[in-house]
C-alpha positions in Angstrom: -31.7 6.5 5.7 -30.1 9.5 4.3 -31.6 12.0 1.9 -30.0 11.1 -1.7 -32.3 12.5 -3.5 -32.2 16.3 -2.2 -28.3 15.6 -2.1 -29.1 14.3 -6.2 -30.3 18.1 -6.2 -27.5 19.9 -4.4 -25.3 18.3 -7.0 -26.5 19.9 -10.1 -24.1 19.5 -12.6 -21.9 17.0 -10.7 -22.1 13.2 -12.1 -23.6 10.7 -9.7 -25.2 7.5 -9.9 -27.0 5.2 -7.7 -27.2 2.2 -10.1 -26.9 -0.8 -8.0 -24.0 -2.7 -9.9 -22.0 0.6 -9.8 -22.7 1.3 -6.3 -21.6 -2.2 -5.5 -18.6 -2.4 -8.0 -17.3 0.7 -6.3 -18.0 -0.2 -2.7 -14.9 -3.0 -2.6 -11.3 -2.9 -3.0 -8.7 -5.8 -2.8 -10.2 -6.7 0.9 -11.0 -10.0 -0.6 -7.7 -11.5 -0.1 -8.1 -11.6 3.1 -10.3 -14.2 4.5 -11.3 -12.0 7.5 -12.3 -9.0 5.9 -13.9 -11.3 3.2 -16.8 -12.0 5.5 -16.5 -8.5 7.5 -16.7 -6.5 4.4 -18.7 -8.0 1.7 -22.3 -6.0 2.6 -20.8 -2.3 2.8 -22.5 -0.4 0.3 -22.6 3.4 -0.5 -26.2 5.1 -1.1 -24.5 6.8 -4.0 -21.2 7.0 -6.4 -20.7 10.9 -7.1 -17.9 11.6 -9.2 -16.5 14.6 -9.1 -14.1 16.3 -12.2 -12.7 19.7 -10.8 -11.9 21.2 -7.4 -15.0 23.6 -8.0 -17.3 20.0 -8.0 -15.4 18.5 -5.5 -15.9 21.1 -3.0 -19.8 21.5 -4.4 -20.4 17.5 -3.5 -18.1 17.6 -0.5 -20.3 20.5 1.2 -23.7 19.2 0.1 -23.1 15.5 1.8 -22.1 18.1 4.8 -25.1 20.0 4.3 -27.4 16.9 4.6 -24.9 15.0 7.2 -24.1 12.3 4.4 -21.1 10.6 5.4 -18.5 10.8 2.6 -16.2 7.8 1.7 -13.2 8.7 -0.8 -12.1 6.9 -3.1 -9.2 6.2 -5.7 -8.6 3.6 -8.0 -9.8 0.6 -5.0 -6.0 -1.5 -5.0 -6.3 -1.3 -1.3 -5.6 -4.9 0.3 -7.6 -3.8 3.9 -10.8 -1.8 2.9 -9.7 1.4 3.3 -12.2 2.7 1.0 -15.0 0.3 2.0 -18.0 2.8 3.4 -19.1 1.2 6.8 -21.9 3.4 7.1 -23.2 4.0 3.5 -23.7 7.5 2.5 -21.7 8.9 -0.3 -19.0 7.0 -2.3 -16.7 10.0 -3.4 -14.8 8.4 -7.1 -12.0 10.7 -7.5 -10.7 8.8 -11.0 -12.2 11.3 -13.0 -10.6 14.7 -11.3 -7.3 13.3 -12.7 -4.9 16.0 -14.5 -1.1 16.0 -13.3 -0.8 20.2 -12.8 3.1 20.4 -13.1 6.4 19.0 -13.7 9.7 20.4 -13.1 12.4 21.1 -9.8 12.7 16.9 -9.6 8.8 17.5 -8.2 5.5 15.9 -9.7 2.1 17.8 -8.8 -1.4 16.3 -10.1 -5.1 16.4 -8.8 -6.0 13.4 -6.2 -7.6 11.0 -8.9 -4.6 11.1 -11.3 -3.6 7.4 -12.6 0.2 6.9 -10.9 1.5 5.1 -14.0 0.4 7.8 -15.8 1.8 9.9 -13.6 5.4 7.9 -14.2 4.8 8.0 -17.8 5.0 11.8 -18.0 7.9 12.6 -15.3 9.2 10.0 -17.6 9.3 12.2 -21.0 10.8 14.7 -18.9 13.6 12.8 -17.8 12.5 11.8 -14.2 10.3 8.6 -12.8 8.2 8.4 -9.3 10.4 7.4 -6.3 7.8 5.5 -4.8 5.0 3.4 -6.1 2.7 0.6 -5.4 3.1 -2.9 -6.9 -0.6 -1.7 -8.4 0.6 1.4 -10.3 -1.3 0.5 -12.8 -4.8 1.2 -11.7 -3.5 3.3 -8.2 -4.2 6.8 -7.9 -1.8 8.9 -6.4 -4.2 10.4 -3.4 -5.2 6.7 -3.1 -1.6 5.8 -2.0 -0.8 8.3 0.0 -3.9 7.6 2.0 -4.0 4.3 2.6 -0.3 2.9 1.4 2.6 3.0 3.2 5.8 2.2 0.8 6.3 -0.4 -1.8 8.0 -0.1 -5.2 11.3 2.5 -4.3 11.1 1.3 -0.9 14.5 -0.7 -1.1 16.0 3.0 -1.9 14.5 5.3 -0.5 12.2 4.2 2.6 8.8 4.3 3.2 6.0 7.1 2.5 6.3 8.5 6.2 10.2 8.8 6.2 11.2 12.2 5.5 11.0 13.6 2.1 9.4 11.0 0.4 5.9 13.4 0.0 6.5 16.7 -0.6 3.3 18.7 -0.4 -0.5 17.6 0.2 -3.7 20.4 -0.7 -6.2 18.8 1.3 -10.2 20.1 2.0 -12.3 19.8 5.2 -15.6 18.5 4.9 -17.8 21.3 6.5 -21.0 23.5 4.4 -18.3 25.9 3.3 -15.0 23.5 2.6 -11.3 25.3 2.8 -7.8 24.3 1.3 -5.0 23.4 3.2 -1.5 23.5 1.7 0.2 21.0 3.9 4.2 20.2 4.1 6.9 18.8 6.6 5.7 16.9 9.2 2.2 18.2 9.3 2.1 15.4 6.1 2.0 12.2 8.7 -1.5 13.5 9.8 -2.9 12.8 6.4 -0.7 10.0 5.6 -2.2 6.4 6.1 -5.1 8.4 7.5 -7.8 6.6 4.6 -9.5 10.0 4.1 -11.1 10.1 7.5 -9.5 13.1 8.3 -9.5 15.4 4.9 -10.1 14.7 1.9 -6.7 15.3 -0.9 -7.6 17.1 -3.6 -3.8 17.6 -4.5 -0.3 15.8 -4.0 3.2 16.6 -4.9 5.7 14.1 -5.3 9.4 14.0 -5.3 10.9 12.9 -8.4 14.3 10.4 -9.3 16.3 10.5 -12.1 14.2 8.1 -15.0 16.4 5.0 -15.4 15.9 1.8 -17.6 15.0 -1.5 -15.5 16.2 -5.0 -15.4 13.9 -7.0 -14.1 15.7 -10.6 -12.7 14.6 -13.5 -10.2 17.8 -14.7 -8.6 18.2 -18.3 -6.9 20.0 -19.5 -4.1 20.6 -23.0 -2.3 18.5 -22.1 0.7 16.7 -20.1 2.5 19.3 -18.1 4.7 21.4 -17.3 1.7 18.3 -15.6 -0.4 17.4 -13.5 2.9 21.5 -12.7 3.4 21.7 -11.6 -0.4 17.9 -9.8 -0.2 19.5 -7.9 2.9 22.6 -6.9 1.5 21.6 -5.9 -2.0 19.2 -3.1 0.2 21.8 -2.3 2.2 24.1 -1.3 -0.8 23.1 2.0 -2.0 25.3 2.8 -4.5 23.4 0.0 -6.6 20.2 1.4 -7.5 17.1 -0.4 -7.4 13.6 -0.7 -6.6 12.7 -4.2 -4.9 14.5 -6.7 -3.3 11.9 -9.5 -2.6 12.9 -12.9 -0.9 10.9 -16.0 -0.9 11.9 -19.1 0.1 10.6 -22.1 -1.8 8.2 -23.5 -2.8 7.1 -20.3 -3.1 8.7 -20.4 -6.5 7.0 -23.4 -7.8 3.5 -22.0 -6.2 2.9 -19.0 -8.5 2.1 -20.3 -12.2 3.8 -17.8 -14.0 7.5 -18.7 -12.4 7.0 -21.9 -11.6 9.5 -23.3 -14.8 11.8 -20.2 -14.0 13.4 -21.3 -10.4 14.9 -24.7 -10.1 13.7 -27.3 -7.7 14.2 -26.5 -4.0 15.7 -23.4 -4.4 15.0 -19.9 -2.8 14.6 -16.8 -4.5 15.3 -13.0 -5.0 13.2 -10.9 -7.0 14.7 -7.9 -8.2 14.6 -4.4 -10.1 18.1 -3.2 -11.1 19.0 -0.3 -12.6 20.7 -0.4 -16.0 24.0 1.1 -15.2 24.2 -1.1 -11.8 23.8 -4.3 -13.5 27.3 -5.2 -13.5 28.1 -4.3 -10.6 24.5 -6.5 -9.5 26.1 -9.4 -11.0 29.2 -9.3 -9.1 27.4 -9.9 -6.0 25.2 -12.1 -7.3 28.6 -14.1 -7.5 29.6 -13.1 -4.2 26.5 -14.7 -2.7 26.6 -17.7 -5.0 23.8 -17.3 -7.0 22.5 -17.7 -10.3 20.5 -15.7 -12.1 17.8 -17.5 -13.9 15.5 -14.8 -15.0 16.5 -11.0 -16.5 14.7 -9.5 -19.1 14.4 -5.4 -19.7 10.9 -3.4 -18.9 7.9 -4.6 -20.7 9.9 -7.7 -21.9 9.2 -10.6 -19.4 7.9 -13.6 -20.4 5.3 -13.9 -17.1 2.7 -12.3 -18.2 2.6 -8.9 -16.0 5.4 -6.8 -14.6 8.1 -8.4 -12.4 7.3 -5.9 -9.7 3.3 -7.9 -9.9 5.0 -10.6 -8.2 5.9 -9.1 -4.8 4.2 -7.0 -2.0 0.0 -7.7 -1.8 0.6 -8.2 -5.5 2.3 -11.8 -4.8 0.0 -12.7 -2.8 -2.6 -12.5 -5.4 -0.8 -14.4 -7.8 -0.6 -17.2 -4.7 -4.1 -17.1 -4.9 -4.3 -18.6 -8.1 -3.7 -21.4 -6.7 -4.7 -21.4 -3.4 -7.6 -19.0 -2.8 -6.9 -20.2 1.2 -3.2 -18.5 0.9 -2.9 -15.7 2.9 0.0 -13.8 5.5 0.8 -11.3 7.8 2.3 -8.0 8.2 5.3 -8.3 10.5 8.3 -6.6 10.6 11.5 -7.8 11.7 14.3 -5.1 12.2 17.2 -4.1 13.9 20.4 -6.5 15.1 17.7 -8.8 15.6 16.5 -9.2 12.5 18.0 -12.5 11.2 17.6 -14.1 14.5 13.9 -12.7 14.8 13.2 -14.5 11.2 14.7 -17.6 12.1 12.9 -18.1 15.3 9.9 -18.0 13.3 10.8 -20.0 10.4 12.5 -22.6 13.4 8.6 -22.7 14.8 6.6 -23.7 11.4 6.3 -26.3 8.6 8.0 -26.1 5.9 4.4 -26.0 4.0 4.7 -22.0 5.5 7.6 -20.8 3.6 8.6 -17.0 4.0 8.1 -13.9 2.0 9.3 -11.2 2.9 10.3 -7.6 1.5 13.1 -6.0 2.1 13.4 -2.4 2.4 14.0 1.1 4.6 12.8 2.5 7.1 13.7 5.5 9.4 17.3 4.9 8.4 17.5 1.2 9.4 16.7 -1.9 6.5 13.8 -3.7 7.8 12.2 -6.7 6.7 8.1 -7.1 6.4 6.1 -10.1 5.7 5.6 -13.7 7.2 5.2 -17.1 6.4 2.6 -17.9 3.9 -0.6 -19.3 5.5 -3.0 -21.6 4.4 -6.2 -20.3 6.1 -8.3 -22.4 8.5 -9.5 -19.7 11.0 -9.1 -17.0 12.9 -7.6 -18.8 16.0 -4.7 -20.0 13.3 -4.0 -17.0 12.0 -4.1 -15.7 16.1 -0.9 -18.0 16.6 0.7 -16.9 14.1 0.6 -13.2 15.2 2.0 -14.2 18.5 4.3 -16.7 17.4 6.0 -13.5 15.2 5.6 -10.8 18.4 7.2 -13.8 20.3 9.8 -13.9 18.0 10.8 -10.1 18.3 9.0 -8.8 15.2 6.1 -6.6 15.2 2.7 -7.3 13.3 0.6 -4.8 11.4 -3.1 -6.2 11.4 -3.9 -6.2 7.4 -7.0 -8.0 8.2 -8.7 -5.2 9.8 -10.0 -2.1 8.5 -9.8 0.9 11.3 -6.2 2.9 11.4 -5.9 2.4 14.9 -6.4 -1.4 14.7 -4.2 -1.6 11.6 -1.5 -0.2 13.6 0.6 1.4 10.5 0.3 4.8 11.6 0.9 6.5 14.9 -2.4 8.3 16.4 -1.4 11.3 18.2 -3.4 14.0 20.6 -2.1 16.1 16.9 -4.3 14.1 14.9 -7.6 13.8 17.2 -7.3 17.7 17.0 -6.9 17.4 13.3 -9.7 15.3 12.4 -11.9 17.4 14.8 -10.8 20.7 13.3 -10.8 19.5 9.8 -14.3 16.9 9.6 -16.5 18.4 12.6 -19.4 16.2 12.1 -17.7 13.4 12.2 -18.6 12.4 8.0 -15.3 11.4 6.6 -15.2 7.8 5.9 -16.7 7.1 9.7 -15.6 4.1 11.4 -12.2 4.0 10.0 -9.9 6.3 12.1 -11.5 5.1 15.5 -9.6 7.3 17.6 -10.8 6.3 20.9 -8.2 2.9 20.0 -11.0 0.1 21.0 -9.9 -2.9 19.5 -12.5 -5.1 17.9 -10.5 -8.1 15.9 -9.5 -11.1 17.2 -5.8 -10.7 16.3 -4.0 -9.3 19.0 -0.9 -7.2 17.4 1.2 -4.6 18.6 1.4 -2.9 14.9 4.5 -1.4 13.8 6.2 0.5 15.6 8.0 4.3 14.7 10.3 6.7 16.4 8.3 9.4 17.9 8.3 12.7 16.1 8.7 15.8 18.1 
């Protein structure tokens, strides 16, 4: 369908492969926990992985795929839960993991090459005093262009908001994908364009992040009688910022007693708060802990729980893998609930389910206001279940992103502007950047009819 092998050519130097276990190792990202996209996804391949290590052979492969009309799918470390970096239309697979170096650190400000590893990334800020505001709950295999592209907050969300608020991404170099690619410098608000965009609209070839000071972690699971009391304590503990932390994750049981690793940890019929607390806050943690009449039942410093894998594995998509374990069927939504309605929105829905659909849901802030994301957790049947369950929530006065779709639009994360269509046009003419995914023209092709988040407009 496309000439590979004068694009082979055109490369030179530049590594590529078209071994079919590569190509189809590289083609997939977390998708798969999503029933949906399991089926929707699962025959996307790329024609070819190239694998580019400096800007020089980035910008060599990114204009020969232009030259040839090859579309171009970027890719980081594949922890994305809704395909982002699936190629709908083949072409070239474009591995950034190997064009990897962090360039700088100093000024409270991180800078590194698209491909760099984040915990890596941490680990260094970390020698020099200072640790990543923001991460994913997949920092270990993430990249740092990959979350800027297709994630939207997670890990430092609880302090300091989500990747679009202000301030939270200081500076993107990005490249258009034309014969003769050029470098943007990007900053302020001209970052939401490439935000969430997936790499359909340029591709990052560098990203600086802003920096907080390095702290040591305690990593505790707190329990509570019921339900309401978890979500009251999970909302409050964001809502005080002079007690540092980086998650405050409330699910109500037996959520608990349904992932492996904690099931011993939180007693029977009791809700809980997973937590990251730093150091110096701990006491006065503890104190409301008290307030809220808890009990703490797990805390244990970085590195030094006994579940197997970081605390922080346990929440966001992360969670929801570790459900999986032992129920592949298990599943959920994006909603958000915020605002003065927010208790009442959550208890409308939890008023309207079983309680074999307990909630999870994360805690954290956004534009200046503490939201709270998630829904209850789903044992999948079909799509018309998982349909209810969108409008019970919309009923309910949250708002649902669609994680089991893979276009932008559809997802309904980030805002699409007449700014961005101009973007995209300006910066990926031919139309070659990870096609299929930005769909700007808004048609809606999945059965689940949500609203997506929704954001102040900027002016």
């Amino acid at each position: 369908m496309y000439p590979i092998d004068a694009l082979v050519r055109d490369l030179g130097e530049v590594p590529s492969t078209t071994d079919p276990a590569i190509i189809k190792r590289k083609s997939r990202d977390h998708f798969v926990i999503s029933p949906l996209l399991r089926s929707a996804l699962s025959g996307n391949l790329a024609d070819i992985v190239v694998s580019p290590r400096t800007k020089t052979e980035v910008s060599l492969s990114v204009a020969a795929a232009v030259r040839h009309r090859i579309p171009i799918t970027p890719r980081g470390g594949g922890t994305a839960n809704y395909g982002q970096s699936v190629p709908l239309h083949g072409g070239v697979l474009h591995d950034m993991i190997d064009y990897n170096r962090v360039i700088s650190i100093g000024d409270g400000v991180i800078r590194a090459e698209a491909g760099a590893n984040m915990a890596i990334m941490d680990a260094q800020a970390r020698k020099a005093g200072w640790e990543l505001r923001l991460h994913p709950s997949t920092i270990a295999t993430s990249t740092i262009a990959g979350f800027i592209a297709g994630g939207s907050g997670g890990l430092g969300s609880a302090m300091y908001g989500m990747l679009r608020d202000r301030g939270n991404i200081s500076a993107l170099e990005v490249m258009s994908a034309e014969e003769q690619p050029r470098l943007i410098e990007m900053t302020g608000d001209d970052l939401e364009l490439v935000h969430h965009a997936y790499g359909a609209n340029a591709i990052i070839t560098e990203v600086a992040m802003p920096l907080a000071p390095a702290w040591s972690w305690r990593e505790c699971i707190v329990a509570f009688a019921d339900f309401a009391s978890a979500l009251r304590f999970g909302e409050r503990l964001v809502r005080e910022t002079g007690i540092v932390k980086k998650v405050s994750s409330v699910h109500e049981w037996p959520i608990p007693k349904l992932m492996r690793e904690l099931r011993d940890v939180v007693p029977e019929g009791r809700s809980m708060v997973i937590c990251l607390i730093a150091q110096p806050c701990f006491a006065s943690f503890q104190s409301m802990v008290h307030e809220f009449s808890g009990d703490i039942v797990a805390d244990n410093g970085t590195g030094e729980n006994p579940f197997g894998a970081p605390l922080f594995e346990f929440v966001y998509g992360h969670g929801l893998r570790q459900l999986q374990k032992t129920n592949s069927a298990y599943t959920g939504l994006q909603g958000m609930f915020r605002g003065a309605e927010l208790f009442g929105s959550i208890e409308r829905v939890r008023s309207a389910v079983s309680r074999d659909e307990p909630m999870r849901l994360e805690i954290f802030w956004s534009e200046g206001e503490i939201v709270a994301m998630g829904s209850p957790l789903i044992s999948y049947r079909d799509a018309a279940q998982m349909a209810e369950m969108v409008a019970l929530i919309q009923a309910s006065g949250g708002v649902v992103a669609n994680s089991h779709a893979t276009g932008v639009h559809e997802v309904g994360i980030k805002r699409i502007t007449t700014r961005d269509v101009d973007f995209k046009r300006e910066m990926d003419p031919f139309g070659l950047l990870n096609p299929g995914k930005l769909n700007l023209d808004g048609v809606k092709t999945s059965t689940l009819q949500t609203a997506g988040w929704k954001f102040r407009a900027r002016a």
